[in-house]
Each structure stands twice: as C-alpha cells, then as structure tokens.
MARVEXVEX-791166 format. One record per residue: residue in one letter; x, y, z of N, C-alpha, C in turn. Coordinates in steps of 0.2 Angstrom, whole numbers, padded with zeros to 4 digits, always signed. Last residue first. Layout:
AXYZXYZXYZ
...
This chain:
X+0581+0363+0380+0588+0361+0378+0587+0357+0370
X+0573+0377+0387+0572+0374+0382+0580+0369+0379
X+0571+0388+0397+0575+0382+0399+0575+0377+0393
X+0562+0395+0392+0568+0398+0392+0571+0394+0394
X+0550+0391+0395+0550+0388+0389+0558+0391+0389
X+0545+0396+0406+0550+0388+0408+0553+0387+0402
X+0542+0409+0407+0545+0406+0409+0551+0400+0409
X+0530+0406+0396+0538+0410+0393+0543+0408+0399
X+0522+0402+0405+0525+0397+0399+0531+0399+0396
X+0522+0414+0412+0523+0406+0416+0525+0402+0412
X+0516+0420+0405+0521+0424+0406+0525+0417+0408
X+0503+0414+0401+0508+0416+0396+0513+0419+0398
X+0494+0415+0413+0499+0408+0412+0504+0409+0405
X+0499+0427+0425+0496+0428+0417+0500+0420+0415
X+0491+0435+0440+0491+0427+0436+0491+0427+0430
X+0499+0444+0450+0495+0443+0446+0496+0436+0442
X+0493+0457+0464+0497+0448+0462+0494+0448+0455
X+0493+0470+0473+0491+0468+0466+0495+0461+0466
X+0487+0480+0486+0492+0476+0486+0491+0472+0479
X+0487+0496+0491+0482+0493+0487+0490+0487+0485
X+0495+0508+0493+0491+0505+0500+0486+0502+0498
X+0501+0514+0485+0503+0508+0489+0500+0504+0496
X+0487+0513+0470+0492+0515+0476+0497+0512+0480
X+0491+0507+0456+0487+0509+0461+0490+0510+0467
X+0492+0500+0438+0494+0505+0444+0488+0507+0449
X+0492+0485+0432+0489+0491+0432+0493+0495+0436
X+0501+0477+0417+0499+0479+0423+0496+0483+0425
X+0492+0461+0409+0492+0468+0411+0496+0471+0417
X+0481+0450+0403+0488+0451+0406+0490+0458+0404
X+0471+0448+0421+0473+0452+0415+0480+0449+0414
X+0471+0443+0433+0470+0439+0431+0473+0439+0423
X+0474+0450+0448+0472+0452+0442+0474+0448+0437
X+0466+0452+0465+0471+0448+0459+0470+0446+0453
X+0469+0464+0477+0468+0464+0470+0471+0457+0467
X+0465+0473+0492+0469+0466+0485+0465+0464+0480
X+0457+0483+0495+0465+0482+0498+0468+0477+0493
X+0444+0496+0492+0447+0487+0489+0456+0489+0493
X+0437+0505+0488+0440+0505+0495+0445+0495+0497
X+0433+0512+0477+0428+0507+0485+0429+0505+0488
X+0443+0515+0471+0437+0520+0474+0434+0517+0479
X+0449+0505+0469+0453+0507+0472+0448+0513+0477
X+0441+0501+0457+0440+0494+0465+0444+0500+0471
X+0443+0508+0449+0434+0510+0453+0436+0506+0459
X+0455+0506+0446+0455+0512+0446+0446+0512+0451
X+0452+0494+0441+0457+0493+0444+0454+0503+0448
X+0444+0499+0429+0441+0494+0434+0447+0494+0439
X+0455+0504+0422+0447+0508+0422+0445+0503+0429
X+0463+0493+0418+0465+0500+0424+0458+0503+0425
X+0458+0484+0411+0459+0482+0418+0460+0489+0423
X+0452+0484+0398+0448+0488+0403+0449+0487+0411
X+0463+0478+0392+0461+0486+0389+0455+0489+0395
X+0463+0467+0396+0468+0471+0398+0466+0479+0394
X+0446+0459+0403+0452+0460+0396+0455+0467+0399
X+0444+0453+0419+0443+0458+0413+0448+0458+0405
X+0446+0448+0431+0445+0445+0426+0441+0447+0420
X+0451+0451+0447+0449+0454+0440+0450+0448+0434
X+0445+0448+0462+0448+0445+0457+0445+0450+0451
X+0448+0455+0481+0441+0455+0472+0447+0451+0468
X+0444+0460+0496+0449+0457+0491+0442+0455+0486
X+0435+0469+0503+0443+0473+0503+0444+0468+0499
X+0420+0473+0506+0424+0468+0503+0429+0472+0502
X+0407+0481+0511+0414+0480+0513+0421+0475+0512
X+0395+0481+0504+0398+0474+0507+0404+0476+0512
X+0397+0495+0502+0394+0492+0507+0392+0486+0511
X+0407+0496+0494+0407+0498+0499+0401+0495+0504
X+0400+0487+0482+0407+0483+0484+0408+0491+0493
X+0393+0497+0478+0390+0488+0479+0397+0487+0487
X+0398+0506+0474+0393+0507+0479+0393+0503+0482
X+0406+0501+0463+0409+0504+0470+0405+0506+0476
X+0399+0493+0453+0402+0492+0457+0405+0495+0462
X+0386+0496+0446+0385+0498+0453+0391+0495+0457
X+0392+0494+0435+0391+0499+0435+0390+0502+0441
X+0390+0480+0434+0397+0483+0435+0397+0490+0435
X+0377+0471+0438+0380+0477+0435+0385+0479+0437
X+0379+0456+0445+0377+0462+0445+0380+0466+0441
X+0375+0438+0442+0377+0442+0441+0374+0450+0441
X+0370+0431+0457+0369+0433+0453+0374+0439+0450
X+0374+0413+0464+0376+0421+0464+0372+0424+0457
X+0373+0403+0468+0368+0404+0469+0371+0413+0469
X+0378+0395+0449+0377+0393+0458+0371+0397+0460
X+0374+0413+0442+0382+0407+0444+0381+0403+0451
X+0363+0418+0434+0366+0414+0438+0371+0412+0437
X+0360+0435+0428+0360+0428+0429+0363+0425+0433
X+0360+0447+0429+0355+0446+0430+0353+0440+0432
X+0370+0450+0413+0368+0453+0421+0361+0451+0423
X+0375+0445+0403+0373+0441+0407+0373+0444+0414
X+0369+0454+0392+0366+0447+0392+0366+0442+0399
X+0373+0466+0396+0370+0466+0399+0367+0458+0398
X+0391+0467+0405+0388+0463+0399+0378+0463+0401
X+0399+0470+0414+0396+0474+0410+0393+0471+0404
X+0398+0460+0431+0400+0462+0422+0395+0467+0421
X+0401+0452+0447+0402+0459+0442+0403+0456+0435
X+0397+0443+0462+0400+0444+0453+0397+0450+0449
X+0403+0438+0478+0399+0442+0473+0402+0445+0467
X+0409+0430+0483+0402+0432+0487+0397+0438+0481
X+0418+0418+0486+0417+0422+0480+0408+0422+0485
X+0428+0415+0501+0423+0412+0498+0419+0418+0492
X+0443+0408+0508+0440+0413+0502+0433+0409+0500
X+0451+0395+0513+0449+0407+0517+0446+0411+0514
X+0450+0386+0507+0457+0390+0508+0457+0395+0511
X+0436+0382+0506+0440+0376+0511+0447+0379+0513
X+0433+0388+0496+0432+0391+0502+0436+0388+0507
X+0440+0386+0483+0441+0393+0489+0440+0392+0495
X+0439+0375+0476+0442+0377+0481+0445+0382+0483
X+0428+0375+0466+0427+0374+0473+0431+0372+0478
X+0427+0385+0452+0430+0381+0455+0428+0381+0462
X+0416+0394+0445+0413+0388+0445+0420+0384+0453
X+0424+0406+0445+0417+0408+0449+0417+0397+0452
X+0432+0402+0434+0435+0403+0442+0427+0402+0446
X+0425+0401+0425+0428+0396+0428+0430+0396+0435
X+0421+0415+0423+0416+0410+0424+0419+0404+0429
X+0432+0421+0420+0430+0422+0425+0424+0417+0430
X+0434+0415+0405+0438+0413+0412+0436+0414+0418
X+0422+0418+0399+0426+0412+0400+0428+0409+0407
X+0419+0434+0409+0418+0428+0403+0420+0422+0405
X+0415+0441+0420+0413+0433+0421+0414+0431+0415
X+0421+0454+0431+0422+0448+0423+0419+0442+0424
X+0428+0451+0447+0424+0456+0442+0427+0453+0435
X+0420+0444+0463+0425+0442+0455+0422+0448+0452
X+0425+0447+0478+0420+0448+0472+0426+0448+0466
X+0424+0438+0494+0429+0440+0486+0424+0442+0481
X+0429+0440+0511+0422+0435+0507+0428+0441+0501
X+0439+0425+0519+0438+0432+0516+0432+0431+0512
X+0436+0417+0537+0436+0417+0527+0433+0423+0524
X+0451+0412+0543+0445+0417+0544+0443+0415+0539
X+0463+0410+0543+0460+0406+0549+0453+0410+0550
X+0470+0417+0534+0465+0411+0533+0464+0408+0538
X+0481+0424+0539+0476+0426+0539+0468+0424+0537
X+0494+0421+0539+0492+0422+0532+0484+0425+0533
X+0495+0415+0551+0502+0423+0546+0499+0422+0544
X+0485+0406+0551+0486+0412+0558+0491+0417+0555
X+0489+0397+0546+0485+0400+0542+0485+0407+0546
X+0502+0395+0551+0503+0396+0543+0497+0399+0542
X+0497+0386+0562+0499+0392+0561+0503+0397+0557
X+0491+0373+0556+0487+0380+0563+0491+0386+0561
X+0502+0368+0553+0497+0372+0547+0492+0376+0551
X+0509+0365+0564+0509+0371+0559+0506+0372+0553
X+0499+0358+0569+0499+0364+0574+0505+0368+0569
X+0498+0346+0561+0490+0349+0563+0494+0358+0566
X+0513+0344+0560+0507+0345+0555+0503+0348+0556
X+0525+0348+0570+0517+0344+0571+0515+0347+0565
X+0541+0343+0563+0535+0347+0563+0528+0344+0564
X+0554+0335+0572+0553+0337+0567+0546+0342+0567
X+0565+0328+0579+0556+0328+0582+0551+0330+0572
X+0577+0336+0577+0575+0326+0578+0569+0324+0579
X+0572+0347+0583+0578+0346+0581+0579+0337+0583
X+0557+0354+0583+0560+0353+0589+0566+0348+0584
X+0548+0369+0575+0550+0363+0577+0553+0361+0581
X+0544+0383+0578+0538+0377+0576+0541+0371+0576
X+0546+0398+0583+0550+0392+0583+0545+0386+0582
X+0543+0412+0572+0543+0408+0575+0547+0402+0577
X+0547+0417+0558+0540+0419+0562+0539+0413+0569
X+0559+0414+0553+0555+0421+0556+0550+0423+0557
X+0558+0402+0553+0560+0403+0559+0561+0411+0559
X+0552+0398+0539+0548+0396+0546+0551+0401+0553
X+0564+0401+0530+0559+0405+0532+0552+0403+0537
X+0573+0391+0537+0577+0398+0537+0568+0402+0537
X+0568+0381+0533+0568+0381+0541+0570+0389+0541
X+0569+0380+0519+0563+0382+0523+0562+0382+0530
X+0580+0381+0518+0576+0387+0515+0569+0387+0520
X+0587+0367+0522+0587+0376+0523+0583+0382+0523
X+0579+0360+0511+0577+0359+0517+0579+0366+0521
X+0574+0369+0496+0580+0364+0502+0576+0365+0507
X+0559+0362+0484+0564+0371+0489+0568+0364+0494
X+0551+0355+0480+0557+0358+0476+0561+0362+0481
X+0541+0350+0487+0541+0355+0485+0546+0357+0483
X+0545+0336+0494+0540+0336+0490+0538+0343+0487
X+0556+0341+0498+0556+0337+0493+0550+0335+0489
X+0553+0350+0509+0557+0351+0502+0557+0347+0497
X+0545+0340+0519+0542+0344+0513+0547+0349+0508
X+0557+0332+0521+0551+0330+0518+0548+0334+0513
X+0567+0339+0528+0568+0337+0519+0562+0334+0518
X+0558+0346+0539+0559+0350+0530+0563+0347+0525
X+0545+0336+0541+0552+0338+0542+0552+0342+0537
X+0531+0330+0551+0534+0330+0544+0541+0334+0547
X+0516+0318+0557+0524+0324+0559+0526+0324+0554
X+0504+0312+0552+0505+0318+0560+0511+0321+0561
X+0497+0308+0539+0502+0308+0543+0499+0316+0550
X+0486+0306+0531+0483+0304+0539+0490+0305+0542
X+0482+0313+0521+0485+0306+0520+0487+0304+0526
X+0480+0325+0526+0472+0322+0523+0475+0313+0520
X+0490+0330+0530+0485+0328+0535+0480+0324+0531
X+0498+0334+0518+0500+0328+0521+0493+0323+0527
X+0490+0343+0511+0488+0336+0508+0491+0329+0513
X+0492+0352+0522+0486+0350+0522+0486+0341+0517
X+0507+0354+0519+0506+0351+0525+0496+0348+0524
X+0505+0359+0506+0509+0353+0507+0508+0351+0516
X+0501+0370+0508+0496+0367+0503+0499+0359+0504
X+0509+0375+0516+0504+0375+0522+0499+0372+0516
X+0519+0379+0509+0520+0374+0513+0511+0372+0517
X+0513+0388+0500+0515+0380+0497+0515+0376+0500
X+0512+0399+0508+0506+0397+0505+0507+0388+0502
X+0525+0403+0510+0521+0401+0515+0514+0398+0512
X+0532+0409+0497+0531+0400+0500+0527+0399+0503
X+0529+0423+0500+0526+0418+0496+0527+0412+0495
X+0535+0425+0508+0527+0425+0512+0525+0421+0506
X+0548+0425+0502+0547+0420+0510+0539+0422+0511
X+0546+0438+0494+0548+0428+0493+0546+0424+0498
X+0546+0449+0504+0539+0445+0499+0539+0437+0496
X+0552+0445+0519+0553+0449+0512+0548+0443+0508
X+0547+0454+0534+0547+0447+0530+0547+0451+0520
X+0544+0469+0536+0549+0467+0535+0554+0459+0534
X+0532+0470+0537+0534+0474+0532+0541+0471+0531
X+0526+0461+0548+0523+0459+0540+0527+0464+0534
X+0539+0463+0560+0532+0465+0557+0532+0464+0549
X+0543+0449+0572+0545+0453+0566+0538+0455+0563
C-alpha cells in the first residue's frame, strides 16, 4: 500500500508503538502482543493489529510480536532507519531548549544547524552549533540540503519564515508557533501548541 493511501491517524500511532516497543527492548523483553502494547498505550488491541496489518504481516496468532524485528520495521515506514539532519529556526526560550534536548538523535534526528534574527545571539554557541543569521536562511539551508527544520518563532513571524523554509526547498515543517501557516501541498506542516493540548483535556473537566 502507498504512503498516500494509509490514513494519517494510523501513521500517526506508528511512532508510539515503535516508542513503546523500544522502552520494551531496553527492559530486556523479546516478544510483545497487541493487549500488551494497547495497554501500555491506551489504544485496543484491534486497533492496533488493524493498523500493523497495512503495512504488512509482523506477527504470528499465539506467538505474538518479535520486538527487535518490529521495531526494525516501524523505523523502515517511517524512515528513521537513517538520521535526518534538522535545523531549528528561533532559538529563544524555547527554541534553546529544544536545541539543548538529547533525544533526537537516538530517534532519526539530529539538529545540525540553528537560525535567529537576534544579533545578540548570532554567532554563539549551542553545544557545538553556532548560531547563524536567519538572514542567510535559504542559501544556507540549500546547500546543506536539509528538507526537515523546526520552527520556533513567535506567531507573528511564523508565515514570513515558513514562506523562506518553502523557498529553500524545505519538505517538513514542525512548527512550534501557535499559529497556522500556509504552504503548499508538497510541503508537509505538524504542530506542537501545548495550549491547544491543555484545552483539550481541560474539556473533559467533571
């Protein structure tokens, strides 16, 4: 089946199960099940055989799932069997933090290069990155060749930047703002606003 025709829901478990198969390996098990990992992710065991079983046959009925050989191949649909390189654009606060977190690369990602328009902090360190001018963002970013970046701008300067990432040739986008921007459909956008997340649950309020 082609990447166009798995519905976006179902590719977006695929990342939870393959977070939940890895902590299972790192607690030394070797076989798991779908009431296991439903259980340990909220989702029914149905659900998840249903979305395993279009992309394949990965278990055997009383056997259950090799661990090591479906997390092999969770990264293989997702295409972390490789490691993307990422540029963050924005370094305040937030941006910083991300820059600082060190569970990228061990997932497929490793941040290779950091953008701001701030000239206090162009020039500085993060680790062993320096901050460059967001001014030479589209040059820069073509000749890296980097196709995925993180935004981590204030919502007033997300489409301006969203708009240069699409100039340089950027495929993904994950925008941090809370905001939406516009871009074409051959440019893919997720976003992270934890105020949307909090309005979420807080709607279940009894």
């Amino acid at each position: 089946m082609v990447a166009a025709e798995i519905p976006d829901i179902v590719v977006g478990r695929l990342p939870l199960y393959l977070r939940a198969l890895t902590q299972m390996a790192s607690e030394g098990k070797l076989i798991t099940s779908s009431q296991e990992l439903g259980s340990r992710l909220g989702i029914s065991p149905a659900q998840i055989r249903k979305d395993l079983s279009q992309f394949g046959e990965f278990g055997k009925q009383g056997t259950g799932y090799n661990i090591g050989f479906l997390a092999e191949q969770l990264r293989s649909i997702l295409h972390v069997d490789q490691v993307w390189d990422v540029a963050l654009v924005g370094v305040g606060d937030l941006g910083r933090a991300v820059a600082h977190y060190a569970g990228f690369l061990e997932r497929g990602f490793r941040i290779s290069a950091l953008y701001d328009n701030d000239p206090a902090k162009i020039g500085t360190r993060i680790a062993d990155l320096v901050i460059q001018d967001s001014a030479e963002l589209v040059t820069d970013l073509r000749r890296r060749g980097i196709s995925v970046t993180m935004l981590a701008v204030p919502a007033t300067e997300a489409q301006a930047i969203a708009d240069r990432l699409v100039e340089a040739g950027v495929k993904f986008i994950l925008c941090y703002a809370p905001t939406s921007v516009r871009v074409p459909e051959t440019v893919r956008v997720q976003y992270i606003d934890p105020v949307v997340h909090l309005q979420r649950m807080t709607y279940y309020r009894r």
